[in-house]
GUZA-219338 format. One record per residue (C-alpha): x, y negated, z. Coordinates in pm, 1 decimal, decimal comma. Layout:
<zado px="X" py="Y" pz="Z"/>
...
//
This chain:
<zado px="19278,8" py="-16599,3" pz="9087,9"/>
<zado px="19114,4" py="-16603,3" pz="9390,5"/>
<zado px="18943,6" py="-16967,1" pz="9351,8"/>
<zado px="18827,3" py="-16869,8" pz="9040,8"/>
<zado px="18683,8" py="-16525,9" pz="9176,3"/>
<zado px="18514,8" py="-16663,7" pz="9472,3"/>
<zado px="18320,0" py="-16976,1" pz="9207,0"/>
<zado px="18198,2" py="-16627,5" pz="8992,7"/>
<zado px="18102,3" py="-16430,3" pz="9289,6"/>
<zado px="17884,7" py="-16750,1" pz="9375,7"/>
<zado px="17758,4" py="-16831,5" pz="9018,8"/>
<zado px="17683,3" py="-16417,5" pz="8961,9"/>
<zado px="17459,0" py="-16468,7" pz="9300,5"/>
<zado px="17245,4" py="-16806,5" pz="9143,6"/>
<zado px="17222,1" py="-16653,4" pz="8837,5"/>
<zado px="17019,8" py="-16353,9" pz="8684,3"/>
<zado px="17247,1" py="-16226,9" pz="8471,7"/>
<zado px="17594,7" py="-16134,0" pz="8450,5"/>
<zado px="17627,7" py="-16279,2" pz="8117,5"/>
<zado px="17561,5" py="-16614,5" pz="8208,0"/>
<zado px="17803,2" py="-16575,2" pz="8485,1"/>
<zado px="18080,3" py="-16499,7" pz="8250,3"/>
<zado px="17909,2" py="-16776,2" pz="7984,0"/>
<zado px="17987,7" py="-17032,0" pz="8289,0"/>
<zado px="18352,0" py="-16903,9" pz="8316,3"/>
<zado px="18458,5" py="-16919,1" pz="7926,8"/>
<zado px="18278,6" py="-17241,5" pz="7924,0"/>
<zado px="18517,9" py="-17358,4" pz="8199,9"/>
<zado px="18835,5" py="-17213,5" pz="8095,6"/>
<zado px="18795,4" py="-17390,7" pz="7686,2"/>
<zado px="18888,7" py="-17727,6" pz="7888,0"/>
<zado px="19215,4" py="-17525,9" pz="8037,1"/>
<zado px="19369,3" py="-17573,4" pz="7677,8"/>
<zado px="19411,1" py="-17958,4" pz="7747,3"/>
<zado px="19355,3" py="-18021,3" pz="8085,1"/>
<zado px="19717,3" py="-17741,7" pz="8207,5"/>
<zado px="19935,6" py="-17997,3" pz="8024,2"/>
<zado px="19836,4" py="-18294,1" pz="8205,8"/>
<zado px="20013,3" py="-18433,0" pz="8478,3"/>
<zado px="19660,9" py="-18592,1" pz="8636,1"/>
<zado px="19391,4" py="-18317,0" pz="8615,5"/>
<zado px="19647,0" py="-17994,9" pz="8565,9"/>
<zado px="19736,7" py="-17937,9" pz="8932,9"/>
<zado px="19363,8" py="-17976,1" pz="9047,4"/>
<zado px="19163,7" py="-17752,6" pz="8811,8"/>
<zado px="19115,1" py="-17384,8" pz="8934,4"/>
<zado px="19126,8" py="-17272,4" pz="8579,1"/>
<zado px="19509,7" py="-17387,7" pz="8523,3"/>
<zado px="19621,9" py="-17202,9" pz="8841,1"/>
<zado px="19705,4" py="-16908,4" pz="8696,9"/>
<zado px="19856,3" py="-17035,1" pz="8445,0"/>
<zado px="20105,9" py="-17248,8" pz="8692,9"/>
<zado px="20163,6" py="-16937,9" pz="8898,1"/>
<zado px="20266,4" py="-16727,8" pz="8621,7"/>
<zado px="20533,7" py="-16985,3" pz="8510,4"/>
<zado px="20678,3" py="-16971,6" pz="8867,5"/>
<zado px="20626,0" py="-17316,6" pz="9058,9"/>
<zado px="20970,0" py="-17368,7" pz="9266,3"/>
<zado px="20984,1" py="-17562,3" pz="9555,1"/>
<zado px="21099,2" py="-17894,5" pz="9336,0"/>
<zado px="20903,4" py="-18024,2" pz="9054,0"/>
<zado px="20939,4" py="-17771,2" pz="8805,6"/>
<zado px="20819,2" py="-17749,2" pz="8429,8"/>
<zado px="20775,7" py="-18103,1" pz="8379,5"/>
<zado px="20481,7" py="-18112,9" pz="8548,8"/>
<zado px="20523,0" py="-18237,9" pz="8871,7"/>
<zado px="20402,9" py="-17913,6" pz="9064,6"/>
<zado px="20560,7" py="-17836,2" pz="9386,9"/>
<zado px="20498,4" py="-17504,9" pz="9593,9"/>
<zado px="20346,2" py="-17692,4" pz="9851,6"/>
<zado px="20090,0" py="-17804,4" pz="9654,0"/>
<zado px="20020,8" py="-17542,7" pz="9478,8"/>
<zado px="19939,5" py="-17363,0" pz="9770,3"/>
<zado px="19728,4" py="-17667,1" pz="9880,8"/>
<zado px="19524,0" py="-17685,0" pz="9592,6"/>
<zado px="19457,6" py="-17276,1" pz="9534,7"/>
<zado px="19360,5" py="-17226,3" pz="9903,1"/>
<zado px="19174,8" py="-17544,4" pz="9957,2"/>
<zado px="18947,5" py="-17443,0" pz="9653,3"/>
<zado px="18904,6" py="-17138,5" pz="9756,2"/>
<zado px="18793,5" py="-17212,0" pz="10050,8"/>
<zado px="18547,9" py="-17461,6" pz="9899,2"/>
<zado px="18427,5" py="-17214,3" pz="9686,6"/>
<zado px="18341,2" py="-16951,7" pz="9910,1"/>
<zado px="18194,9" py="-17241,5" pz="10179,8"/>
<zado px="17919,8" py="-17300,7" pz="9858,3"/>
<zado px="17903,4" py="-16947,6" pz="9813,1"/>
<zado px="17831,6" py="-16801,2" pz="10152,3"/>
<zado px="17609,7" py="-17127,3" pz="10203,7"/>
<zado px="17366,7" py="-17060,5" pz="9899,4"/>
<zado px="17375,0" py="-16684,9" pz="9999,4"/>
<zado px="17233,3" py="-16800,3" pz="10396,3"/>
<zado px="16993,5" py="-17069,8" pz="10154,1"/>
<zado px="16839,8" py="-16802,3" pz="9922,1"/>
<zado px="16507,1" py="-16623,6" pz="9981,7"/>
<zado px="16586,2" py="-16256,7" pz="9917,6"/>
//
């Protein structure tokens, strides 16, 4: 959860409202319906992550869908990290 709260935290900072913050996130989490079952895009998009956690990645390639722990981890604290990077760099950007 954390990628995903650190790309609203950003997104609630560019935007005015907090309903077009959580517009942004339900229009990014219709795609999670197809994109958690594939093998290509699954393990990369923050909105599946949750999803893979909760089914309980084990250190082999578990659930058919060729997830290890290791990256797992890799992909939930590299976007995280991205995300926050944009975040705290629009914050510095914008002209309060």
């Amino acid at each position: 959860m954390l990628p995903i709260l650190a790309f609203m935290l950003a997104v609630s900072m560019a935007l005015s409202s907090f309903g077009a913050s959580l517009t942004v996130n339900v229009i990014l989490t219709l795609p999670n319906l197809f994109v958690a079952n594939s093998e290509r895009f699954g393990p990369w998009y923050p909105w599946a992550q949750p999803m893979y956690g909760m089914l309980g990645v084990t250190g082999k390639a578990s659930w058919g869908l060729m997830l290890t722990t290791q990256n797992f981890l890799v992909v939930i604290i590299s976007s995280f990290l991205l995300f926050v990077a944009a975040g705290l760099l629009y914050f510095q950007r914008k002209h309060i």
